[in-house]
mmCIF file of the N, C-alpha and C atoms, coordinates in Angstrom:
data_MODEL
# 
_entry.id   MODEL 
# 
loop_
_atom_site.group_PDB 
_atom_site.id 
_atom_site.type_symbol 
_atom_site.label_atom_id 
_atom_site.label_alt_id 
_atom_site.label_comp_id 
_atom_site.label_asym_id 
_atom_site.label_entity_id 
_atom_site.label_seq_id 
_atom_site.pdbx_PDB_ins_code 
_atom_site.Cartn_x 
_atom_site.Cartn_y 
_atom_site.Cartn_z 
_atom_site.occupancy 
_atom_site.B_iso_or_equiv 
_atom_site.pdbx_formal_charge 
_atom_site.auth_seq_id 
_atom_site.auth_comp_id 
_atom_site.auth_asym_id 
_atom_site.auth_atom_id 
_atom_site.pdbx_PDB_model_num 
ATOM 1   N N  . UNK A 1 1  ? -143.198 -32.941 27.213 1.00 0.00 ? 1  UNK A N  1 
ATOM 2   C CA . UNK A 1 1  ? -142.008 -33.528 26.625 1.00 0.00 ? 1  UNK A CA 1 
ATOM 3   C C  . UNK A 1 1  ? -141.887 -34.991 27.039 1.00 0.00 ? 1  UNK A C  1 
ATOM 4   N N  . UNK A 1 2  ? -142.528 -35.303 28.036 1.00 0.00 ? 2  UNK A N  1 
ATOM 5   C CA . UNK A 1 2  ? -142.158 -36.548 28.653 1.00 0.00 ? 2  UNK A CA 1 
ATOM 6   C C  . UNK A 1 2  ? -142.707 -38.016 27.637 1.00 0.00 ? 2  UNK A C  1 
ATOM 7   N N  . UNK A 1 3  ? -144.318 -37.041 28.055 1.00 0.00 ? 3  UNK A N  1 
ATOM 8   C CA . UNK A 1 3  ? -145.417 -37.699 26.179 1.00 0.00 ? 3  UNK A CA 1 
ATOM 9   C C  . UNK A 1 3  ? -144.035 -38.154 25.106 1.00 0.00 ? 3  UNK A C  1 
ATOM 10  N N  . UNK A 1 4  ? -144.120 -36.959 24.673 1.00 0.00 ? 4  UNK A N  1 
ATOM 11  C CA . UNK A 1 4  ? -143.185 -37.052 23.382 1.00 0.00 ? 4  UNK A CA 1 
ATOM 12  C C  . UNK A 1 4  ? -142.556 -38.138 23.377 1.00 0.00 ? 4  UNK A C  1 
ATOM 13  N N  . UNK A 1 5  ? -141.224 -37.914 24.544 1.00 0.00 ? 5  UNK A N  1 
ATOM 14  C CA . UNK A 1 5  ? -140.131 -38.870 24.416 1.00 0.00 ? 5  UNK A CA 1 
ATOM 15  C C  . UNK A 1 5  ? -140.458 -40.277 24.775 1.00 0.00 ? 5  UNK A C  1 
ATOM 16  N N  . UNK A 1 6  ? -142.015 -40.725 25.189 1.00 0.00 ? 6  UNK A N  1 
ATOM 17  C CA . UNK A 1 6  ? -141.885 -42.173 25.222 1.00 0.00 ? 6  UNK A CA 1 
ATOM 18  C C  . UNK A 1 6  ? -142.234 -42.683 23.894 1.00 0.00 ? 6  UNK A C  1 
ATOM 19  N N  . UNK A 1 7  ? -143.218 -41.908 23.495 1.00 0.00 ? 7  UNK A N  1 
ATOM 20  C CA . UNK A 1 7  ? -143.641 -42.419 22.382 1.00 0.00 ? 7  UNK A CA 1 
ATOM 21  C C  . UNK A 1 7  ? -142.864 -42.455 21.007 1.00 0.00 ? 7  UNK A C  1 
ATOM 22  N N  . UNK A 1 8  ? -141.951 -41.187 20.794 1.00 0.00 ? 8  UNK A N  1 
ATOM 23  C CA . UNK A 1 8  ? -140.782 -41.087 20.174 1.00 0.00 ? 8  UNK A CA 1 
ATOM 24  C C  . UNK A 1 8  ? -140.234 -42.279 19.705 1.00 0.00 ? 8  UNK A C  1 
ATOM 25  N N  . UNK A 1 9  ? -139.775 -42.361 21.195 1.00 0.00 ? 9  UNK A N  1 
ATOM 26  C CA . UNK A 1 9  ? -138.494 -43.357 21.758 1.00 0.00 ? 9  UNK A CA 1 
ATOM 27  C C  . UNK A 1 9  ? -138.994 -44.492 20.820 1.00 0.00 ? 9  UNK A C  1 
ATOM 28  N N  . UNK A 1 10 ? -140.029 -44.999 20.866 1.00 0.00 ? 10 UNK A N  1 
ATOM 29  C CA . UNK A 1 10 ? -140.514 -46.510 20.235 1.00 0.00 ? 10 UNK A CA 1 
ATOM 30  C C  . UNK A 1 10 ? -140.125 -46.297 18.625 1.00 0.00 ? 10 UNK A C  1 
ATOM 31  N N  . UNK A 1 11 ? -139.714 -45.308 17.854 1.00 0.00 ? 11 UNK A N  1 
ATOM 32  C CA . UNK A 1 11 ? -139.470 -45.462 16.925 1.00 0.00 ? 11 UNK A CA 1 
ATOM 33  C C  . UNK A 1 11 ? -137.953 -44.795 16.449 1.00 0.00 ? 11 UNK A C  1 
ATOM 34  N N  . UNK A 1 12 ? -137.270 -44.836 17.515 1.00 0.00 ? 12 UNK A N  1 
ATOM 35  C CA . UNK A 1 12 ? -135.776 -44.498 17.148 1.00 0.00 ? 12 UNK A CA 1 
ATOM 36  C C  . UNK A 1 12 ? -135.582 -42.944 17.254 1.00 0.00 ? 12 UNK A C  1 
ATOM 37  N N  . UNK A 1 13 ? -136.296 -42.111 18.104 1.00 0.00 ? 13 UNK A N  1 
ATOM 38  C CA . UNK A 1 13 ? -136.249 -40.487 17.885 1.00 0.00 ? 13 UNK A CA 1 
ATOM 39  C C  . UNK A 1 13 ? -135.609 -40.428 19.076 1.00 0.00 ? 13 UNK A C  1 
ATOM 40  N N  . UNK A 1 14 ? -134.667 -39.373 18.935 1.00 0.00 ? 14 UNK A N  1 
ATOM 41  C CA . UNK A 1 14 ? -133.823 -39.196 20.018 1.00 0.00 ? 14 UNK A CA 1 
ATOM 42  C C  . UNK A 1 14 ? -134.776 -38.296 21.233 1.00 0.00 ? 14 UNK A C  1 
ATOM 43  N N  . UNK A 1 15 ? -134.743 -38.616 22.476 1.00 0.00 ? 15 UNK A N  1 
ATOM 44  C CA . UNK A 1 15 ? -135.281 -37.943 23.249 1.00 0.00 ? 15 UNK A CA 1 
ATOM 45  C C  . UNK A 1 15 ? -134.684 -36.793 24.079 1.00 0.00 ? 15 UNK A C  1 
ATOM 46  N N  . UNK A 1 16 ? -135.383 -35.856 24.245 1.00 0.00 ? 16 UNK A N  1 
ATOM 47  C CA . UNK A 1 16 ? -134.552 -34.467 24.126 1.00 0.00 ? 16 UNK A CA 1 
ATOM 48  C C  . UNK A 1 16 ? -134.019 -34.180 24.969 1.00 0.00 ? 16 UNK A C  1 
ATOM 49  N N  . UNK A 1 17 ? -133.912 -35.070 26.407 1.00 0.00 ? 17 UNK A N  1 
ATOM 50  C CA . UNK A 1 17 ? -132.923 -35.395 27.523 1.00 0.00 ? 17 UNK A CA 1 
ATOM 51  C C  . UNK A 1 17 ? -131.572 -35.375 26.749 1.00 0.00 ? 17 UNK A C  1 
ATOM 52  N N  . UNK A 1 18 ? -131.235 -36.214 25.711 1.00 0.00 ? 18 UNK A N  1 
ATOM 53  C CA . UNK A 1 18 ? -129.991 -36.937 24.971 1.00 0.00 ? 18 UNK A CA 1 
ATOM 54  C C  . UNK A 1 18 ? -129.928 -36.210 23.615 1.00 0.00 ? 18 UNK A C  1 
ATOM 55  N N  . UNK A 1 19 ? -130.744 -35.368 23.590 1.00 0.00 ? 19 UNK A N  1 
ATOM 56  C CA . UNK A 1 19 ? -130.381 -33.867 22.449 1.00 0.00 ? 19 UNK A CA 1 
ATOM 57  C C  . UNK A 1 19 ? -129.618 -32.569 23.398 1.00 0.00 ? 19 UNK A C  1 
ATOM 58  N N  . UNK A 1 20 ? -130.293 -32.500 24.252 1.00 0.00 ? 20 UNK A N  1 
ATOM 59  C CA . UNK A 1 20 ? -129.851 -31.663 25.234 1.00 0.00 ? 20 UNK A CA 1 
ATOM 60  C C  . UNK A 1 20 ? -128.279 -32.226 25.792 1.00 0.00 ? 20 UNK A C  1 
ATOM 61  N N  . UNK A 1 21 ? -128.429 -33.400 26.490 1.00 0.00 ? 21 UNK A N  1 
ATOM 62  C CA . UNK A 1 21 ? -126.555 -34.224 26.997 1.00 0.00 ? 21 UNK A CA 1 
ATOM 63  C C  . UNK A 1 21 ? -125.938 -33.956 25.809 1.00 0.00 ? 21 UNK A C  1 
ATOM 64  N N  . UNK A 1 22 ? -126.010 -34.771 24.563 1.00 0.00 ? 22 UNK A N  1 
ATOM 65  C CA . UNK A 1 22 ? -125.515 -34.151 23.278 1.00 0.00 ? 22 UNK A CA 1 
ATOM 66  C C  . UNK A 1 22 ? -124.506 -33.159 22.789 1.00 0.00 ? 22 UNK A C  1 
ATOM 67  N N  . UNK A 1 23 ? -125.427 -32.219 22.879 1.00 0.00 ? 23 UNK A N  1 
ATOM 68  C CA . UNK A 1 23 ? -124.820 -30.545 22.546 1.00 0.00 ? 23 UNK A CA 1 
ATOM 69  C C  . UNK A 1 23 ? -124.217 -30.538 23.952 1.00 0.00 ? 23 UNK A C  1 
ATOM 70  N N  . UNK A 1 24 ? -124.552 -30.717 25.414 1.00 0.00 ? 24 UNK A N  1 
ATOM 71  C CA . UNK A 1 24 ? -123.522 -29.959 26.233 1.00 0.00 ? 24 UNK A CA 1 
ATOM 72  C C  . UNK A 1 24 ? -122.261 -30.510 26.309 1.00 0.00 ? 24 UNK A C  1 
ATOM 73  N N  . UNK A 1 25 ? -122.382 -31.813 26.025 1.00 0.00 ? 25 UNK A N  1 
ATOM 74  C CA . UNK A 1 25 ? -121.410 -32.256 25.875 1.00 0.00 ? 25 UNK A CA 1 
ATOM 75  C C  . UNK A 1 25 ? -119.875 -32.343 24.498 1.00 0.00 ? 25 UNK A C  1 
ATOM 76  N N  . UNK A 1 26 ? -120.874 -31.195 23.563 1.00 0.00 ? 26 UNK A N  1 
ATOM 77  C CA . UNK A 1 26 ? -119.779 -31.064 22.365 1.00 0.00 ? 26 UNK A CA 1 
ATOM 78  C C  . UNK A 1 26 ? -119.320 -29.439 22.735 1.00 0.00 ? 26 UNK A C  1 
ATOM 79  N N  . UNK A 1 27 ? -119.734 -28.911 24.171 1.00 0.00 ? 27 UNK A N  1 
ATOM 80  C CA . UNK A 1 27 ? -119.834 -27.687 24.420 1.00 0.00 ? 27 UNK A CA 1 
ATOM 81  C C  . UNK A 1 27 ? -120.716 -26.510 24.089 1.00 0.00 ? 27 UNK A C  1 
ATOM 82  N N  . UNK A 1 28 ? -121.818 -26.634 23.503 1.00 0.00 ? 28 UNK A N  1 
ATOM 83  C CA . UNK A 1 28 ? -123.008 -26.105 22.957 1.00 0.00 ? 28 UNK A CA 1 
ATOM 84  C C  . UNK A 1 28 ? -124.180 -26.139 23.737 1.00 0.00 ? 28 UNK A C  1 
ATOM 85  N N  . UNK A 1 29 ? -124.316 -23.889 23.654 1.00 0.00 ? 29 UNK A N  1 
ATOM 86  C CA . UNK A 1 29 ? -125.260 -23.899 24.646 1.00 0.00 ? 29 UNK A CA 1 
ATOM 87  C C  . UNK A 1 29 ? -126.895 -24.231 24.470 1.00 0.00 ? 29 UNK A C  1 
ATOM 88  N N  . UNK A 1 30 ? -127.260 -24.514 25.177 1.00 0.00 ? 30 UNK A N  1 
ATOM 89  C CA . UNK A 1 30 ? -128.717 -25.145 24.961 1.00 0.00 ? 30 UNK A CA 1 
ATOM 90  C C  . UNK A 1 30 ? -129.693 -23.756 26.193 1.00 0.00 ? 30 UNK A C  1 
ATOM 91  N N  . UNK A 1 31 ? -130.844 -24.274 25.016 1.00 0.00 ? 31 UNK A N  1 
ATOM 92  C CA . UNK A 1 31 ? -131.888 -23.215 25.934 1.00 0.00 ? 31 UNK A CA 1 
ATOM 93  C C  . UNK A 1 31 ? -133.037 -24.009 26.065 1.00 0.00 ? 31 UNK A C  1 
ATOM 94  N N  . UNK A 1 32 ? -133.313 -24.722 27.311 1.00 0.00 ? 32 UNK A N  1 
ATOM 95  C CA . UNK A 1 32 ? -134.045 -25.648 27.700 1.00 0.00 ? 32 UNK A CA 1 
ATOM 96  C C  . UNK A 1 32 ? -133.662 -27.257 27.035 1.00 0.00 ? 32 UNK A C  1 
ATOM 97  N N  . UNK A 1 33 ? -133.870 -27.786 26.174 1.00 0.00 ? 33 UNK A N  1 
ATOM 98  C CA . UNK A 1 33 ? -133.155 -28.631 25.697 1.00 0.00 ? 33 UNK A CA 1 
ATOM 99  C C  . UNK A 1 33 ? -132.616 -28.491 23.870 1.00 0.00 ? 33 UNK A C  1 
ATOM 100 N N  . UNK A 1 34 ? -132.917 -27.279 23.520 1.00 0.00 ? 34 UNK A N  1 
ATOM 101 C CA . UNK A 1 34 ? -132.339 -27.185 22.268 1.00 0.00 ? 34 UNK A CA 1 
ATOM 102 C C  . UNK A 1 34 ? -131.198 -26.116 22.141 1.00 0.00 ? 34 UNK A C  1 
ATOM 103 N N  . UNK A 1 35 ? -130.738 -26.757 21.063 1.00 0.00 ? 35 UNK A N  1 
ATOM 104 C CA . UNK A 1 35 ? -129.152 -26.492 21.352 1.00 0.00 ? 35 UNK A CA 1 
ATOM 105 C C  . UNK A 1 35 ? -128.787 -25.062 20.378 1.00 0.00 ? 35 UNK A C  1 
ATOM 106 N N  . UNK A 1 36 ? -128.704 -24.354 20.776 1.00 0.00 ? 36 UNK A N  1 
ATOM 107 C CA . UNK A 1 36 ? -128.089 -23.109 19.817 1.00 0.00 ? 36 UNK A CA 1 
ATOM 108 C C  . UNK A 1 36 ? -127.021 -23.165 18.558 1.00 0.00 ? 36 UNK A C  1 
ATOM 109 N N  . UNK A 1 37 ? -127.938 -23.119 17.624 1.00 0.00 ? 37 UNK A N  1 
ATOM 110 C CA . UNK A 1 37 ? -127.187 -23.057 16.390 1.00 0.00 ? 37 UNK A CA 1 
ATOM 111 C C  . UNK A 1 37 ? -126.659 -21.841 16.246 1.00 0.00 ? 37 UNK A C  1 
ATOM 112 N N  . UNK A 1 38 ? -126.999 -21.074 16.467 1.00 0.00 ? 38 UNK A N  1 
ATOM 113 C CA . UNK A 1 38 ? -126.147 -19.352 16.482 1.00 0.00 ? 38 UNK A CA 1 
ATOM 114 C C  . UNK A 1 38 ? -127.108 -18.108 16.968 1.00 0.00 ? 38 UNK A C  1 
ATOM 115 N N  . UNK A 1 39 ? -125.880 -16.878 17.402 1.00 0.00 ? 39 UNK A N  1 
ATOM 116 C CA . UNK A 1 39 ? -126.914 -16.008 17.875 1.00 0.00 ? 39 UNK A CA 1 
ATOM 117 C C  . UNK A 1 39 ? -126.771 -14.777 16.967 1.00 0.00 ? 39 UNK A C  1 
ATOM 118 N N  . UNK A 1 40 ? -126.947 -13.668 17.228 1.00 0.00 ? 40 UNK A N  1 
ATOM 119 C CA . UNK A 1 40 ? -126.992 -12.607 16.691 1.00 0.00 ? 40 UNK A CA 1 
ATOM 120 C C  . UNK A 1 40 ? -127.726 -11.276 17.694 1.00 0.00 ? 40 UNK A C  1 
ATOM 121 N N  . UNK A 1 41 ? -127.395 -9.941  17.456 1.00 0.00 ? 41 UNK A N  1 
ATOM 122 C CA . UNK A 1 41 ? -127.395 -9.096  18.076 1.00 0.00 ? 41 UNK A CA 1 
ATOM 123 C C  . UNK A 1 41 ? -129.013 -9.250  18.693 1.00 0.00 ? 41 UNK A C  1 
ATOM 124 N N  . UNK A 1 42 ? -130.148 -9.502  17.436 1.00 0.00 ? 42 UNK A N  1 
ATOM 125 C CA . UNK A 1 42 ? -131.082 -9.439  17.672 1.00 0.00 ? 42 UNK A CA 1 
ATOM 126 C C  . UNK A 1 42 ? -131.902 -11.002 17.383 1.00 0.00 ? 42 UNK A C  1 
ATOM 127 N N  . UNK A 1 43 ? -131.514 -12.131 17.404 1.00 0.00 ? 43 UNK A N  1 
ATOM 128 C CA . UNK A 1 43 ? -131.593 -13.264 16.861 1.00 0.00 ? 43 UNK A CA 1 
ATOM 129 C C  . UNK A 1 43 ? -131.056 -14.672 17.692 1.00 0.00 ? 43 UNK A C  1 
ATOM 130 N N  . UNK A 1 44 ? -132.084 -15.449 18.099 1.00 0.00 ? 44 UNK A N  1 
ATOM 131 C CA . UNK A 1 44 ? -131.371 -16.762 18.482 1.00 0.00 ? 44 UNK A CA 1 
ATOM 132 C C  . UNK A 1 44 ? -132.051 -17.881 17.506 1.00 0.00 ? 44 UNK A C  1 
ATOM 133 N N  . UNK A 1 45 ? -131.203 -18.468 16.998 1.00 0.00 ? 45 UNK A N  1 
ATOM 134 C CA . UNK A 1 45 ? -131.847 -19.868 16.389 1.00 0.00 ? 45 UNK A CA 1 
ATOM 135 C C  . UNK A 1 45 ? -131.092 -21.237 16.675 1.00 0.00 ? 45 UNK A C  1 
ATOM 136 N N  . UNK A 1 46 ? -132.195 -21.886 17.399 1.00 0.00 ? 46 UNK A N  1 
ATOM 137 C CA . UNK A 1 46 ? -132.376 -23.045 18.268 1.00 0.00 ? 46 UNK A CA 1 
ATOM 138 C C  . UNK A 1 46 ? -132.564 -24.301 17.100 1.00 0.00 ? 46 UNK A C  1 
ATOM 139 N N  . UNK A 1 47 ? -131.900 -25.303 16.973 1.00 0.00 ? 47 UNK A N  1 
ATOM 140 C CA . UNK A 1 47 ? -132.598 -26.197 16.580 1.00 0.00 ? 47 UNK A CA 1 
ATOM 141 C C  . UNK A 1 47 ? -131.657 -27.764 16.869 1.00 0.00 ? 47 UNK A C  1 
ATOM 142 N N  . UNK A 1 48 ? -132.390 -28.853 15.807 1.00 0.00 ? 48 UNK A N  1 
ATOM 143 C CA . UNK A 1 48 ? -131.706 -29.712 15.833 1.00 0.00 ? 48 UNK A CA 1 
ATOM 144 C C  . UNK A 1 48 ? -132.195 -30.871 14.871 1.00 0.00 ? 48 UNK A C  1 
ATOM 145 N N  . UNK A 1 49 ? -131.277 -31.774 14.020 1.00 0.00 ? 49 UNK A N  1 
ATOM 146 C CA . UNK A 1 49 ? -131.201 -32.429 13.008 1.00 0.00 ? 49 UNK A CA 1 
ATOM 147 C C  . UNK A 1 49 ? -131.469 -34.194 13.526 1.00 0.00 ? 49 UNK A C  1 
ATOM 148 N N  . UNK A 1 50 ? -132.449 -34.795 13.496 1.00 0.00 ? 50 UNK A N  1 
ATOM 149 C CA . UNK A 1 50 ? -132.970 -36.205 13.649 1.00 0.00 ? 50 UNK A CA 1 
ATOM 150 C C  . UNK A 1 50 ? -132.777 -36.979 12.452 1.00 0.00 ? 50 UNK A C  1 
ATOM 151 N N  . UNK A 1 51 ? -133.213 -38.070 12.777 1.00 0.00 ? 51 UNK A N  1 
ATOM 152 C CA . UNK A 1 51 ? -133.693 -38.779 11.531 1.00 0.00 ? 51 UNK A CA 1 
ATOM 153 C C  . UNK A 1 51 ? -134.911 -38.605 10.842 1.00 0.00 ? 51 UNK A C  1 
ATOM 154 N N  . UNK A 1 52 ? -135.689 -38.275 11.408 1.00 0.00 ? 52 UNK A N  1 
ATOM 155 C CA . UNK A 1 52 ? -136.866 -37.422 11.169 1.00 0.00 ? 52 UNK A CA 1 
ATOM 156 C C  . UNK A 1 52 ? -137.580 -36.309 10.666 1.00 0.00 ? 52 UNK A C  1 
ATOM 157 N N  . UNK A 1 53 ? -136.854 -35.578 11.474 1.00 0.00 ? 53 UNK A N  1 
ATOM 158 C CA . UNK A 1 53 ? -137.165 -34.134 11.341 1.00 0.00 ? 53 UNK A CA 1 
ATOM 159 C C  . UNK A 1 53 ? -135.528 -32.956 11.449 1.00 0.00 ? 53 UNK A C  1 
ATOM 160 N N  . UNK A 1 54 ? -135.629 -31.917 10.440 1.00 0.00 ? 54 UNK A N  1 
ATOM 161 C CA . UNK A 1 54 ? -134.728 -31.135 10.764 1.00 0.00 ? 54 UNK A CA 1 
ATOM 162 C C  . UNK A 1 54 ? -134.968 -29.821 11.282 1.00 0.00 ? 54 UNK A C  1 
ATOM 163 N N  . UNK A 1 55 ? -135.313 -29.595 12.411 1.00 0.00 ? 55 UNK A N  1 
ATOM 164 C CA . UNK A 1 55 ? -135.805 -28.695 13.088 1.00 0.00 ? 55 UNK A CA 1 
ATOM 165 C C  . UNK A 1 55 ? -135.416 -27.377 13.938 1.00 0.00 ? 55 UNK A C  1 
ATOM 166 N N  . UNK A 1 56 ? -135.829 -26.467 13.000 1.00 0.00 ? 56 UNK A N  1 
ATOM 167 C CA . UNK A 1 56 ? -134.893 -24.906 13.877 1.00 0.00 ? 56 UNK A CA 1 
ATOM 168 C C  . UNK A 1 56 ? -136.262 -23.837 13.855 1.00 0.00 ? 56 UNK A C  1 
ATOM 169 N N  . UNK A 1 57 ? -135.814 -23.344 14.699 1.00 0.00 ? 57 UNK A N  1 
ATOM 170 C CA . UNK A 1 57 ? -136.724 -21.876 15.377 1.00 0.00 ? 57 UNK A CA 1 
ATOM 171 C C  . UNK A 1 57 ? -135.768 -20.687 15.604 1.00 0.00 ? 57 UNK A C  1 
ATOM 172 N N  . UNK A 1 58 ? -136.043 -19.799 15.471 1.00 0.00 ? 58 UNK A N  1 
ATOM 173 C CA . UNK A 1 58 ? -135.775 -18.375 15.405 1.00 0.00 ? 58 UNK A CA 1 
ATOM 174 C C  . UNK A 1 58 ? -136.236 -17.189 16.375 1.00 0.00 ? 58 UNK A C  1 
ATOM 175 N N  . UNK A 1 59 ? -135.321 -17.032 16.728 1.00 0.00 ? 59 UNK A N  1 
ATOM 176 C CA . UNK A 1 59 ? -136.046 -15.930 18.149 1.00 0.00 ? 59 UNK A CA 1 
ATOM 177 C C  . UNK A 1 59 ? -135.576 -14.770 17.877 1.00 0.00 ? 59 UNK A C  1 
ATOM 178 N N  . UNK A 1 60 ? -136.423 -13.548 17.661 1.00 0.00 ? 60 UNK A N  1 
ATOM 179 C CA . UNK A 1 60 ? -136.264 -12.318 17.054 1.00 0.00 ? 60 UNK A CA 1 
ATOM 180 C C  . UNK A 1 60 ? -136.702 -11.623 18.471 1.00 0.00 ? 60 UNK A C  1 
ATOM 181 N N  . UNK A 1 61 ? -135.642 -10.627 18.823 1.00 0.00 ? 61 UNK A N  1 
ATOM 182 C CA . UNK A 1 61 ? -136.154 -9.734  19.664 1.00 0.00 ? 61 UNK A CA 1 
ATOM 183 C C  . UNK A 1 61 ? -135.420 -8.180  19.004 1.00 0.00 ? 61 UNK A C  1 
ATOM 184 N N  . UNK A 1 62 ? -136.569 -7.334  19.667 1.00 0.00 ? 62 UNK A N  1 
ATOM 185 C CA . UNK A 1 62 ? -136.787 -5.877  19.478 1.00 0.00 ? 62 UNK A CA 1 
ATOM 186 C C  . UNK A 1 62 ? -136.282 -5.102  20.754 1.00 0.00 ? 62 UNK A C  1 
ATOM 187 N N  . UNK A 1 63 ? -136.148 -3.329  20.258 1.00 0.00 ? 63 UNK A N  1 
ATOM 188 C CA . UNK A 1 63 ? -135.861 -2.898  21.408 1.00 0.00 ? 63 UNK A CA 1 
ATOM 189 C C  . UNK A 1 63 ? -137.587 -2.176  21.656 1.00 0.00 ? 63 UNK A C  1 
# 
């Protein structure tokens, strides 16, 4: 992540230190630095909206 965020950084991408401050700071829980868009019994989806990229993941668990 560190990669990422320098090289990012040189073109205006938010670095995920300040995606992560972000959401905790609008009260939104984060799981490592992405911020929970919603959960569900069996379902977490993580993401987050740049200038760039609009980016979400989905976490499906089983019993």
């Amino acid at each position: 992540m560190r990669i990422r965020d320098g090289v990012m950084s040189i073109f205006g991408v938010k670095r995920s230190t300040e995606i992560q401050a972000a959401a905790e700071k609008k009260g939104i829980d984060t799981i490592t630095v992405f911020p929970v868009i919603s959960r569900a019994e069996n379902e977490i989806v993580l993401g987050e909206a740049d200038s760039h990229l609009n980016f979400q993941i989905s976490i499906l668990t089983r019993d």
